[in-house]
N, C-alpha and C positions, 0 to 999 in steps of 0.2 A: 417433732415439727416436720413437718411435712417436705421442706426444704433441704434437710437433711438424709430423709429417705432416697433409696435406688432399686432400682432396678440391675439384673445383671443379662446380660446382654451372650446368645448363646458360647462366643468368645473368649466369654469371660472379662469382657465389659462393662464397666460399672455406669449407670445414666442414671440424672436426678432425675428423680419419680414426677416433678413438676417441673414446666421450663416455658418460657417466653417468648409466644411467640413476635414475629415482627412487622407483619403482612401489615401497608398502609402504613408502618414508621419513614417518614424520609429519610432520606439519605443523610441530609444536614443537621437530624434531629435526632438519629439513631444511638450517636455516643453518647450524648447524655441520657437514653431511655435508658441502655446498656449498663451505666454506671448507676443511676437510682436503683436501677435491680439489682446489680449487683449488693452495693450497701444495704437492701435490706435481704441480703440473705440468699438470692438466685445464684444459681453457680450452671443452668444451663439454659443457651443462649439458641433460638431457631430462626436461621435467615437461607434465603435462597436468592438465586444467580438472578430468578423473573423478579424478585421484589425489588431489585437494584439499590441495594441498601449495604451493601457486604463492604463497602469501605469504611463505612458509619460504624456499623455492627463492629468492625475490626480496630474501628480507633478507640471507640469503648472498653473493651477488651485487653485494649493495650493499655488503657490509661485510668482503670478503673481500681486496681492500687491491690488486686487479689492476684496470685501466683497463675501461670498461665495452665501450669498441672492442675487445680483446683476448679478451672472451667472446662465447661463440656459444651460445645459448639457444632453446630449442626446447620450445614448448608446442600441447597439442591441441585443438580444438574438440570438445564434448562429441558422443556416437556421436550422440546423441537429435535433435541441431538439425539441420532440416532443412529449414528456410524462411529466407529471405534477413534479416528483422528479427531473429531471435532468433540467429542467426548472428551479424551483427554487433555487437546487443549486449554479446554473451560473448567477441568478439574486445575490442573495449574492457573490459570486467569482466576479461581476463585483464592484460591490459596496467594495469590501476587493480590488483590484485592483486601482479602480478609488481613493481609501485612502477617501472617500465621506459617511455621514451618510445617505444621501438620493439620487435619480436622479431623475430628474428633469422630463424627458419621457425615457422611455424603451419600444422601437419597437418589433415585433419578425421581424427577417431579410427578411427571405422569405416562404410563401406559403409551398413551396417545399424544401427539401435537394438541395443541389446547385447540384450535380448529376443527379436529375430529373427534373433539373428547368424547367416548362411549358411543360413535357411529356405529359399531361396527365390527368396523378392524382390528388387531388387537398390534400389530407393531412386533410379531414375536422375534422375527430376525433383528430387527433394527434394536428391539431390547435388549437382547443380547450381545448385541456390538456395544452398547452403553454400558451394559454390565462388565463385559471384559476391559474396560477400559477402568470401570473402578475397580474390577478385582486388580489389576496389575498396579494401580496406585494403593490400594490395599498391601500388594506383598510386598511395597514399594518402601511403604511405613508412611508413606503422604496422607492417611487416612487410616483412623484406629477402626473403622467400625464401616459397613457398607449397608445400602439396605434399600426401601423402593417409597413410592406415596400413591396413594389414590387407586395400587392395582387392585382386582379383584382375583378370587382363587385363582384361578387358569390361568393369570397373567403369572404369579407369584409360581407357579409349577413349573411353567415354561423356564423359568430361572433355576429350580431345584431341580430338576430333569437334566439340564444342559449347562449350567455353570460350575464352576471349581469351588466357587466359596456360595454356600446357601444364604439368602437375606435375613438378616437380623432385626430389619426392623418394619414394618409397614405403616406409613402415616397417611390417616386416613379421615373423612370427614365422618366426625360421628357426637353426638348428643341428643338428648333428651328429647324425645319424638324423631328420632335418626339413627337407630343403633343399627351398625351393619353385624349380626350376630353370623352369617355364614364367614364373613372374614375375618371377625373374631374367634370364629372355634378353628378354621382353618388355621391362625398364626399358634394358637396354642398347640394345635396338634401337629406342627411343624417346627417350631421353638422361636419364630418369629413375632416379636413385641409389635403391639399394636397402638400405634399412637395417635392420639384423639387432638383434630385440628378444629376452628372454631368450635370450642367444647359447650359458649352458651350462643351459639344458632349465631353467629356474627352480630349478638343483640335483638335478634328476633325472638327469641322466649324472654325475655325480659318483664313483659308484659300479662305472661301468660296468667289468666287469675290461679288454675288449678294446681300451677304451679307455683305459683306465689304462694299460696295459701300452705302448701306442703312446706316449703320451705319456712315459714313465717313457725311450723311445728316446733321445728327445731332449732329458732333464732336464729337463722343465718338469712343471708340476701337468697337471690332466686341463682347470683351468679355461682355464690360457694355450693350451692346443690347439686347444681350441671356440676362441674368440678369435679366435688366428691363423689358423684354417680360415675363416672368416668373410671375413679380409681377404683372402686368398689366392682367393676368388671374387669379390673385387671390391665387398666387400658391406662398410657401416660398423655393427660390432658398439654393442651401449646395454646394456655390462654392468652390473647393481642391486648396490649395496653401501654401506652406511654405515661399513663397517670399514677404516679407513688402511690395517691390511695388505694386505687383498685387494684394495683401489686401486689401491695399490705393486705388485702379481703382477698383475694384470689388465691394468697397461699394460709389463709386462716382456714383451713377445714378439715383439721384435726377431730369430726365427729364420725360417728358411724351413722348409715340408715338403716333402720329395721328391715328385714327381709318382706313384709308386705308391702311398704313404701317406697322397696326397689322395686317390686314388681309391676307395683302402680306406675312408676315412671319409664318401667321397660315398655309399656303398653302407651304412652302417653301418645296422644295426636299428631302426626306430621306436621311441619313447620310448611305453612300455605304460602307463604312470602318473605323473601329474606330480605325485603325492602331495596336500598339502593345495591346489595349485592348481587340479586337478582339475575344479572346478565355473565355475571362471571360461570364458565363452565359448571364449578363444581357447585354449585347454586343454583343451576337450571331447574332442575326435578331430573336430570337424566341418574335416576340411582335404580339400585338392583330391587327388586322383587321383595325382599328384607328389610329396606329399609324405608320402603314406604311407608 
C-alpha cells in the first residue's frame, strides 16, 4: 500500500511516498482533516506559514492518537522572507504554531515574493540568507530535513554552489499536461526529491475526456491516474482534500501504467485554465519552456 511506501531523503531521511496536502483547509477545519488522514493511514502531513493553517495542522497532529515519531510534517517558510533574522524568526513562529519540538522538512516557498513570482529576478542573495537560516536550524536539530518549492534549476545551484547543506527536497507544480522534466532530471542528477503539488491540476483535468477515458482503462478515477503518473516518475504527489472519500481514492493506486500510456500522458495537453485558481502566481501560465 502505498501509504506505507517512502522515499529516502539524501540524509538518509525517510518520507511517505504520499502525503496531504493542505492549501485551502482552514485553520478551524485543519485538525479534524489531519486526524481523518491520519485514521486512514496518512503518516505525512504538508502545511506552510502562507496557508495560515499551522495551528490547525498542529492540533491535529497532537490529537490524532499516532506517535509523533510516526508523522512526517512538512511546512514552509513564507516566499516574502528573505534575510537571515526574519527567516529564523518564522522558523521558530512555525514551530510555536505547529505546538511541535521539531519539523520534519521546512521548504522556503518560493524563489521569489509571490509579487514577483518568475519576473525576472531570481532573489539569489536574499535566497541564500533564507537558506542559512534553515541550515542552522537544521544543525540545530529544529528541522530533520531542509529543502526549496517552486525553484527552477539555477535557483536550486545557487543553493548547491554556496550553501553548507545541499536541498533535499524540491516541491514543485507538476501533473498531467504540466510535467517540468528539466527539474525533474536536474533533482535526480543532484539527489534532490522532487515533489508533485496539485498533482490533479487543482481539479482542472478532472474533466479531461482523454483523460478520463485512459483512466476508465484501468478502473480507477481520472484523480488515481494523475497520482500514480506522478509516482511512476519518481516524483512524491501532495494531493489537497478535506473529504475521507477522496483520502481513501487518492491513496488507492497501487496499479502500474504501461509504458505507452505513460507516454501518452507525458505528451498530454496543457491545462488552458485552472478555473477559480487562476490568479494565484503559480497558476498564472508564468512556467518554463517544459512545461508548457
Amino acid at each position: 500500500m502505498i501509504l506505507h511506501d517512502t522515499f529516502t531523503l539524501s540524509n538518509g531521511v525517510s518520507i511517505p511516498k504520499l502525503g496531504l496536502g493542505t492549501w485551502f483547509i482552514a485553520d478551524d477545519k485543519a485538525a479534524q482533516a489531519v486526524c481523518d488522514a491520519v485514521a486512514i493511514g496518512y503518516r505525512h502531513i504538508d502545511t506552510a506559514q502562507a496557508y495560515e493553517n499551522e495551528r490547525g495542522v498542529g492540533a491535529g497532529l497532537r490529537s490524532c492518537g499516532v506517535p509523533r515519531d510516526e508523522l512526517f510534517v512538512t511546512t514552509k517558510l513564507r516566499a516574502e522572507f528573505k534575510t537571515y533574522t526574519a527567516s529564523t524568526a518564522a522558523i521558530d513562529g512555525s514551530l510555536r504554531d505547529l505546538g511541535l519540538d521539531h519539523i520534519d522538512l521546512m521548504i522556503i516557498h518560493s524563489p521569489q515574493p509571490w509579487a514577483k513570482f518568475k519576473d525576472g529576478e531570481h532573489f539569489f542573495e536574499g535566497n541564500l540568507e533564507a537558506w542559512r537560516a534553515l541550515e542552522d536550524a537544521y544543525k540545530a536539530g529544529k528541522l530533520r530535513a531542509i529543502g526549496v518549492s517552486n525553484f527552477d534549476p539555477v535557483d536550486v545551484d545557487n543553493l548547491l554552489e554556496n550553501g553548507s547543506v545541499k536541498p533535499m527536497v524540491n516541491q514543485v507544480l507538476a501533473h498531467v499536461g504540466n510535467t517540468p522534466v528539466s527539474v525533474i532530471a536536474h533533482g535526480r542528477a543532484n539527489g534532490v526529491l522532487i515533489e508533485a503539488y496539485s498533482p490533479v491540476a487543482h481539479g482542472a483535468i478532472l474533466n479531461e475526456p482523454s483523460i478520463a477515458a485512459l483512466a476508465g482503462k484501468y478502473g480507477v478515477s481520472v484523480a488515481q491516474l494523475c497520482i500514480r503518473y506522478c509516482l511512476e516518475l519518481g516524483m512524491l504527489p501532495l494531493p489537497k482534500t478535506a473529504n475521507p472519500a477522496h483520502l481513501r481514492e487518492n491513496a488507492a493506486v497501487d496499479f502500474k501504467i504501461a509504458a505507452d500510456d505513460l507516454e501518452t500522458l507525458k505528451t498530454a495537453a496543457p491545462i488552458a485554465n485552472y478555473g477559480s485558481a487562476s490568479h494565484f502566481p503559480v497558476f498564472s501560465g508564468k512556467l518554463d519552456a517544459d512545461q508548457r
